[in-house]
N, C-alpha and C positions, 0 to 999 in steps of 0.2 A: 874903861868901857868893857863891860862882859863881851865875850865872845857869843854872836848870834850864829854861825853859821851853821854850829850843829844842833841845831833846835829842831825836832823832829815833832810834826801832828803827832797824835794819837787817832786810831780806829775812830774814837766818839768826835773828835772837831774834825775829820775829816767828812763823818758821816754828817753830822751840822749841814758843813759845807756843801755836803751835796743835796741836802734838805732847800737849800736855800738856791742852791741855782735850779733848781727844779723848780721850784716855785716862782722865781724871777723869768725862766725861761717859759714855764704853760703860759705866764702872763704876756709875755712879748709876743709867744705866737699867738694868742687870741685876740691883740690886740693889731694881728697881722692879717690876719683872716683865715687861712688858712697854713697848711706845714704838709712835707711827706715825710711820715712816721722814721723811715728807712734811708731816707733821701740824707744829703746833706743840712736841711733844714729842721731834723730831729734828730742830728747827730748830740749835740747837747745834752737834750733829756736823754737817749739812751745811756748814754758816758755817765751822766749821773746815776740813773737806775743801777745802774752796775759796781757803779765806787759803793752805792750805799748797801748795796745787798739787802733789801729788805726780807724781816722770818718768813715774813707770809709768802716770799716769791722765790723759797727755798735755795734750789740749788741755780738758781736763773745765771748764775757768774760760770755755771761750770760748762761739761758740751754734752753734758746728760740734758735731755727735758723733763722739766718740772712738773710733775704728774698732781698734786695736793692741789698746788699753786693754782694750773692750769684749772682744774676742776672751783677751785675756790672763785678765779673770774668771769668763766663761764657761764657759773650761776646767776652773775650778777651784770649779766651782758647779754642783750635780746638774742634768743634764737636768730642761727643763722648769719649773723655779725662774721663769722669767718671765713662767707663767701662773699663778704660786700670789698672791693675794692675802693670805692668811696661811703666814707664815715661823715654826716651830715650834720651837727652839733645845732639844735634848731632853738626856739624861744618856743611858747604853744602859739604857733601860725596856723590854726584853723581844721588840721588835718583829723580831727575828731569826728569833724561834721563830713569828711566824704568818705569814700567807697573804702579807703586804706584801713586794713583792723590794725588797732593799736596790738604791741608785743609787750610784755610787759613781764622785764625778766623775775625769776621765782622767788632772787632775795632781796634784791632792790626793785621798789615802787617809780617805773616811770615808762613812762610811755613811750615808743618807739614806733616807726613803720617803715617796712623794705618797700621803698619807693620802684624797685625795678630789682632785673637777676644782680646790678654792681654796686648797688646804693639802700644805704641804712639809717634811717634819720631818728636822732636820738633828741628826743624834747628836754630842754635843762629852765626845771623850773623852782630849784632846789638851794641855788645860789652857786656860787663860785665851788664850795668844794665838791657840787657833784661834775665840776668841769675836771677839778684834780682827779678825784675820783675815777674817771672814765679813760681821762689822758695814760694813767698809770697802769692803768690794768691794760689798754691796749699797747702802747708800749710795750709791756710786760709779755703780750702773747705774739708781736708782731717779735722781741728777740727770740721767744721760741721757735718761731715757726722759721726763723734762720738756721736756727740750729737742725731741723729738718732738712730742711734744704742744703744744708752742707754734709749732709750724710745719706743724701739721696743723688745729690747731683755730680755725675762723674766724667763731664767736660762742659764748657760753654757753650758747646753747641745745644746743649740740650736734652744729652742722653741720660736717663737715668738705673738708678741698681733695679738687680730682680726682685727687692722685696717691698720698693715702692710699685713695680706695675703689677705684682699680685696684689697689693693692699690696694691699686685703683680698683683693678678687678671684682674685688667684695665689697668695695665702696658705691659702686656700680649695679650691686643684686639690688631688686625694687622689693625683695620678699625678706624675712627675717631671719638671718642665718641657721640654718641647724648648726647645733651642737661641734660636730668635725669640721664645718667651713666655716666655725666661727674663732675657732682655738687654732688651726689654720693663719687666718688674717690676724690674729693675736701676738702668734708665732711672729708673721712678717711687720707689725707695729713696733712690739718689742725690738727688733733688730733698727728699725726706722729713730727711735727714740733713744735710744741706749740704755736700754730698761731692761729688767732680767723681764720672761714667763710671767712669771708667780705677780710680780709688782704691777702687769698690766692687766691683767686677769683679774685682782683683789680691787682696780680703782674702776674699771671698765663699766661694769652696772649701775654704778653713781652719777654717769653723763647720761644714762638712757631716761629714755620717755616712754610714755604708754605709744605714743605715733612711731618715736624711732628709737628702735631696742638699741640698736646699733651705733648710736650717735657718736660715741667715744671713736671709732673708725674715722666717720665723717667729717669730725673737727681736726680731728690729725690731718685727714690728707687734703680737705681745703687750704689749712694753715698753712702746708709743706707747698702745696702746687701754686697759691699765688705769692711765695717767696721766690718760686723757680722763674716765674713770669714776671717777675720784679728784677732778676738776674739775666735773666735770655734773652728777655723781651726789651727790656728797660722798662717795665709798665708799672710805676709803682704805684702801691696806696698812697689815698690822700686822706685826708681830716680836714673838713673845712667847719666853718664859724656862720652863723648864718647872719647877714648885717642885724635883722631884727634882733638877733641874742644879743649884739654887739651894744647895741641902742639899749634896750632894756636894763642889761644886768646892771645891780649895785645901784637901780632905784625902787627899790621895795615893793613893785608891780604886784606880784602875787600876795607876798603879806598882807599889804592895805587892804587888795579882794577877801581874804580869808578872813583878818580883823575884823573889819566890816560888816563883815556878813554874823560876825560871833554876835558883835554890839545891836545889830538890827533886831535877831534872836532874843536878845535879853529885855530889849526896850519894848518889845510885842509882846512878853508873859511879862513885864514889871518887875522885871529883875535888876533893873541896869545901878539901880542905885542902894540895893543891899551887898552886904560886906561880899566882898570877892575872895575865894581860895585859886589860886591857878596854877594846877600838878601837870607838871609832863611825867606820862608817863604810860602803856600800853593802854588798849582799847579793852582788858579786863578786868584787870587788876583793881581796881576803883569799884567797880560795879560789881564784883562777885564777892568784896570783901564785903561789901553794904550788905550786900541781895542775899548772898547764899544761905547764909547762915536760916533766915523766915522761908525758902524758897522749900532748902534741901536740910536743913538740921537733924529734924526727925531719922532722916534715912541713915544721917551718919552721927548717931550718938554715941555712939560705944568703935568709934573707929578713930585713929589715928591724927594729931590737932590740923596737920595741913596734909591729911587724906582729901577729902572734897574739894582741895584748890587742884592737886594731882590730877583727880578726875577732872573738873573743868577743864583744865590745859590740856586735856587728851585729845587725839585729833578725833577719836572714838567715838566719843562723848556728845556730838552736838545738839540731839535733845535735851541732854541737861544744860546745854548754854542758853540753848532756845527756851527751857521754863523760864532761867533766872534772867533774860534780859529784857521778855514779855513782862515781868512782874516789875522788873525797874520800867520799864517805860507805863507800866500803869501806876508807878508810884511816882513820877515825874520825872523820870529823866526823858531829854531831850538830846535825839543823837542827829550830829551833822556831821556824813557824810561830806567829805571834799570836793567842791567841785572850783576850788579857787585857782589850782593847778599846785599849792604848794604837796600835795600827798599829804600831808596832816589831818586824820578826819579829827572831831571833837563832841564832847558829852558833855552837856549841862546837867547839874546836880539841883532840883530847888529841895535842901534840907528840910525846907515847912509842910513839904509832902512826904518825907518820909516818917513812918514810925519805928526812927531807931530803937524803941527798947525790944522791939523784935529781934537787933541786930545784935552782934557783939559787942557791940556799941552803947551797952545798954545804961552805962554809968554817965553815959554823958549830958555834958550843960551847956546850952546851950543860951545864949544873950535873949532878949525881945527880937532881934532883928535875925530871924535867922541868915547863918550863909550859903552862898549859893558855891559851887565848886565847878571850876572849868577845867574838862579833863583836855588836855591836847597830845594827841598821838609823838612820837620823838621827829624831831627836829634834823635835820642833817647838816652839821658842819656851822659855816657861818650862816645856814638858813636861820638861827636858833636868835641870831641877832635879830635880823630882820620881824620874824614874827613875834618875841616878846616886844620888840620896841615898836612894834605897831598897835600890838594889843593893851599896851601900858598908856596910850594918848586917850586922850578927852576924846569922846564922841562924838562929833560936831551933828545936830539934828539939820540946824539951819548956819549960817556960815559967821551968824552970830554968839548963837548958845552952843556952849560946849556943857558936856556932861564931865565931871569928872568919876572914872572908876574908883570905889571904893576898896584897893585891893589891899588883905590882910597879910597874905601871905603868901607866896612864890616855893613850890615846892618840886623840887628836879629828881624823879628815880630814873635810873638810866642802868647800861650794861656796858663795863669797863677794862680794857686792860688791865690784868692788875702786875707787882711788880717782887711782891712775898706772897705766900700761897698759894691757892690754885682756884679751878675753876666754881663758881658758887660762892665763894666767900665775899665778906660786903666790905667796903670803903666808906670813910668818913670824911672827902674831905675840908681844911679846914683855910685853905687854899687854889684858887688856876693860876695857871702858871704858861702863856701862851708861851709853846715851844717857836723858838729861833730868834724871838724879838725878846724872850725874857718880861713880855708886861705881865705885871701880875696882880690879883686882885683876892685881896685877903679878904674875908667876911665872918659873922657871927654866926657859925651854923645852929639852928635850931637844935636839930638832932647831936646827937653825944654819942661815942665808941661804948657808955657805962647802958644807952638805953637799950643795948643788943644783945650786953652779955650773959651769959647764961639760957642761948636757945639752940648748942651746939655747932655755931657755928664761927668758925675763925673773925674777927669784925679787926682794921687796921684804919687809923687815923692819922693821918697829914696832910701837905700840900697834894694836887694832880697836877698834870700835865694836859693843857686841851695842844692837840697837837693837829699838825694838816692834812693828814689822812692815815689811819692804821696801818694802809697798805707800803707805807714810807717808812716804819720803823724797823732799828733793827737793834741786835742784842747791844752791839757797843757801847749807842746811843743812851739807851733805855738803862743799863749799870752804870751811866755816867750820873743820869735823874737819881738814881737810887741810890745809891752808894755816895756823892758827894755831897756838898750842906744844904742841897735842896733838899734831900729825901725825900723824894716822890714815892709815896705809895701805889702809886696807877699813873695809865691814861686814857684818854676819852675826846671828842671830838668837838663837845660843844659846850662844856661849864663856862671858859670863859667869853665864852660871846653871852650868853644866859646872863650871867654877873655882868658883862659891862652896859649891856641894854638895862637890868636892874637900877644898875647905879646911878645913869645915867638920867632916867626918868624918877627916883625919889630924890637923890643930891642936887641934880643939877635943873633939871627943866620941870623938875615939882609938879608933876603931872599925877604923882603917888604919893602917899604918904611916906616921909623919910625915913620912918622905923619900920618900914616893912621888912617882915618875916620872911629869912627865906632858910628854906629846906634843900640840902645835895647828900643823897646817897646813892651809891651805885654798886651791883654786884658785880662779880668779875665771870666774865665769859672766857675768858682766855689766860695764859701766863706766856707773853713773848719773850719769857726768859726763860722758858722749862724747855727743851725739847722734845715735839708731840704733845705740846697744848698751847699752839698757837692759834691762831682764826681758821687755820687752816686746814686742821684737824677736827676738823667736825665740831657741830650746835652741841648745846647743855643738855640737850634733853631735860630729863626731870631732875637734875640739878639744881637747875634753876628756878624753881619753882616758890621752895622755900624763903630765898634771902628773898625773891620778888615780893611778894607777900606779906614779909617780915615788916620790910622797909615801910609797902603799902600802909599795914595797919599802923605803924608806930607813927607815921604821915598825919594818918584820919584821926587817930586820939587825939593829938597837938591840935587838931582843926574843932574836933569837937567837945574839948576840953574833959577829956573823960580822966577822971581822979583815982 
C-alpha cells in the first residue's frame, strides 16, 4: 500500500475546496434565516473567503485594506450599505409602491431601500447567485473594515488612535472639503488603512458622487466605526433572509411573470407562431447594428468600419441613439421595459418590417415566413436557467391549447473572463463546464474561431468555465482550468445554465425543436491571470466595442442567411 500521509493539496483543490464550503455554507445559512457576518455564525464563510483569496478582493488575506477590491463592491452595493447594521435580503414585497425610494447601486441593477438610520433591504430577484453575489462582497468589506478597526482601536475600553478621530472630524464637515482639509484627512485615512499618500489620493475620486465628493472618507470610517461597536459594544451586524425570499426562491416566480408577459407581446402583434431567434445580449448591440447603418451611414462614409458603433456607445452621443432607436421603433421594434422584477428588459424584432437592404445586411435571404428576433438583456447567474426555461414552454392561451414556440435559434453574446490574452479579445466556446460539480455540456456551436479571423482581433476556442461568482476566483484555481486537459479558455457565469435549459426543452420535454441552433460567443473584459487586469481594475472602455459588434453581426448574418 502507497504511503498517503504525505499527500499534500495544492493552492487550486484547496481553493475548489473552499469554493465549495462557501457555497454549502451561504446555502445553510439562508436556509437558516438569518447569520452575523462577524459573529460565530459567519465564521465559515469568512475562513473560506480567506483560504480562497479571490483576484478581485486583492490583498483581502493581508492587514493592508483593499483599496480596487473595496471600490469594485461598493459599486455594486446600494449607497449607504455601510452604515446599515442590519442587512435585510427581501423577495419584491411591495416596497415599490410606498414612500421608500428604491437605491439602485451604478453596476448591478436591483433595487434596495434604507428602511431606517440601521437597516438596508436588498430585493433578490435574480435568483440564487445574486444571493452569493451580495454574501461575498459583504463578507468581503465586513473583513475589511476589521482590519480598520484593529488599526484604530488601542484598548477594549474603547479608545481610539489620533488619526481615526481626525478622520471623524472631516467625516463630520456637512460642506465639501477644501483642497488642504481634504489631503489633511487623506494624510489620516492613509495611516487608518495602511496605504501609502499617493495610493489613496489616485483611488479617492472614484467613490465620490456629485452629492458626496467626499464618500471615499465616509465609507472608511462607517466601516471602521461599526466594527469598533461590534468589538466594545458587542453589537454586531446581522444579514437576515426574509421568509417570503425563503418561500419563493428556486420557483421560477419572476421568469414565468417576464416570459409571459414576452409571449402575451408576440400573441397581440401575431408573432407568436413565426420562426423565433432568441439573442442575449445588450439593449444596443442588435438594434444599431440593424438601424445604424439607414439611420447614420451617410454621415460616416468615409470614416473608420466600427467608427459609428464607437460613437453609439459614447455616453456623449445620446442624440445619435435617440435618432437610431426612434427609427427602429418606427420600423417595428417593440421594446419591454421590465417590470417582472427579473432586471432583464427585452426588444422584439418583426424582420417583415424591416427594409434590410438599407442595412448592412443587404445580401440577405430570407424564408416566406419571416423571423422574428427576441433580444433579452444578460441574465445573472443561475437566473439564465430560470428564464430560458420559461421562455422555451408552450404558451398556454387557455389551459387547454398550448402554443408551441417556433424557435430557430438560441444565440448567447456575453462578456467573459478570459484565460490567454487580454481584455477585448473574443472566445469561442465549444463547451461549459459547471465549476465544482464538473457537469459539463458539450454542444455544436454555430459560430467558428475561422468566422472571426482576420478583423485584428486575437479570437480563442475551447471549453469555458460557468462558475459561481467571478468574485470567488482566484489565480490558482483558474491555471488549474487552463493548463490541465480541460483547457479552458475563459470564464463566465451563465453558459451552462443557458445550455441545460436549452437541452432540456429540445431533448427532453420537446417543447422545441431538437436541432435548434445555438450560438455562444463572449469577449473578454478581464484576464484574472494577468496582474492589473482583473474586474477590478477598471471597465473596457472602447475596447469593447469592436469584438461587441463583431460577434453581433456575425450572429445576424447566420439569422438572416446572408451569403
Amino acid at each position: 500500500m502507497k504511503d498517503i500521509k504525505n499527500i499534500s493539496r495544492s493552492r487550486a483543490q484547496e481553493s475548489s475546496a473552499a469554493i465549495e464550503r462557501l457555497y454549502i455554507t451561504m446555502r445553510h445559512l439562508f436556509n437558516r434565516g438569518f447569520y452575523k457576518p462577524m459573529g460565530v455564525s459567519g465564521e465559515t464563510l469568512r475562513e473560506a473567503l480567506l483560504a480562497l483569496r479571490p483576484e478581485i478582493y486583492g490583498s483581502i488575506a493581508e492587514e493592508k485594506v483593499e483599496l480596487n477590491g473595496l471600490l469594485y463592491v461598493i459599486e455594486r452595493l446600494p449607497i449607504g450599505i455601510e452604515e446599515c447594521r442590519y442587512i435585510n435580503l427581501t423577495s419584491d414585497e411591495g416596497y415599490s409602491n410606498s414612500h421608500f425610494k428604491a437605491i439602485v447601486p451604478p453596476k448591478r441593477r436591483r433595487n434596495c431601500y434604507r428602511i431606517d438610520d440601521e437597516q438596508m433591504n436588498v430585493e433578490i430577484t435574480r435568483g440564487r447567485s445574486d444571493i452569493y453575489d451580495i454574501l461575498t462582497h459583504l463578507t468581503f468589506i465586513f473583513i475589511e473594515s476589521h482590519k480598520i478597526k484593529d488599526r484604530v482601536l488601542i484598548d477594549d475600553e474603547g479608545s481610539v488612535s489620533r488619526d481615526w478621530q481626525k478622520l471623524e472630524l472631516a467625516v463630520k464637515q456637512t460642506k465639501k472639503l477644501p483642497l488642504v482639509e481634504r489631503e489633511k484627512a487623506i494624510s489620516h485615512a492613509a495611516n487608518v488603512l495602511g496605504r501609502t499618500f499617493a495610493e489613496v489620493q489616485d483611488i479617492y475620486d472614484d467613490f465620490a458622487t456629485a452629492e458626496a465628493p467626499d464618500r471615499f472618507l465616509h465609507v472608511v470610517y462607517w466601516l471602521g466605526k461599526l466594527a469598533i461597536e461590534e468589538v466594545v459594544d458587542n453589537n454586531k451586524r446581522t444579514i437576515t433572509f426574509s421568509p417570503i425570499l425563503r418561500e419563493r426562491l428556486g420557483h421560477h416566480i419572476y421568469g414565468d411573470i417576464w416570459a409571459t408577459t414576452i409571449k402575451e407581446v408576440l400573441l397581440k402583434n401575431n408573432l407568436l407562431e413565426r420562426p423565433i431567434h432568441i439573442i442575449s445580449a445588450n439593449m444596443h448591440s442588435v438594434m444599431n447594428s440593424i438601424f445604424a447603418e439607414p439611420v447614420l451611414g451617410k454621415k460616416y462614409k468615409n470614416t473608420p468600419e466600427f467608427q459609428i458603433f464607437e460613437d453609439l456607445s459614447s455616453s456623449a452621443n445620446k442624440d445619435l441613439r435617440k435618432k437610431v432607436e426612434d427609427f427602429a421603433l418606427q420600423q417595428g421594434m417593440i421594446s419591454l421595459p421590465d417590470t417582472s422584477g427579473t432586471n432583464i428588459d427585452v426588444q422584439i424584432f418583426d424582420t417583415a418590417k424591416i427594409d434590410l437592404t438599407k442595412t448592412i445586411f443587404a445580401k440577405s435571404k430570407l424564408a416566406k415566413d419571416k423571423p422574428v428576433l427576441i433580444v433579452m438583456d444578460y441574465a445573472f447567474g443561475e437566473q439564465a436557467f430560470e428564464t430560458i426555461d420559461e421562455l422555451l414552454k408552450p404558451y398556454k392561451v387557455e389551459k387547454k391549447n398550448k402554443t408551441f414556440l417556433n424557435v430557430e435559434s438560441v444565440s448567447i453574446m456575453g462578456k467573459a473572463g478570459i484565460l490567454e490574452g487580454g481584455k477585448g479579445d473574443i472566445m469561442i466556446p465549444t463547451a461549459h463546464v459547471n465549476e465544482g460539480t464538473a457537469d459539463n455540456y458539450p454542444f455544436e456551436n454555430e459560430l467558428t474561431k475561422a468566422m472571426f479571423d482576420g478583423n485584428d482581433i486575437p479570437v480563442f476556442e475551447g471549453p469555458m468555465i460557468t462558475v459561481l461568482g467571478t468574485s470567488l476566483q482566484n489565480r490558482d484555481l483558474l491555471k488549474f482550468f487552463h493548463e490541465s486537459t480541460w483547457e479552458a479558455i475563459g470564464l463566465e457565469m451563465e453558459g451552462a445554465y443557458y445550455q441545460k435549459a436549452i437541452q432540456s426543452a429540445s431533448k427532453i420535454r420537446k417543447s422545441i425543436n431538437p436541432n435548434v441552433k445555438v450560438r455562444y460567443a463572449y469577449y473578454a473584459s478581464d484576464n484574472p491571470l494577468e496582474t492589473g487586469s482583473t474586474l477590478a481594475s477598471g471597465g473596457l472602455g472602447t475596447t469593447g466595442v469592436k469584438p461587441t459588434y463583431l460577434i453581433t453581426i456575425k450572429i445576424l448574418e447566420q439569422i438572416f442567411n446572408v451569403k
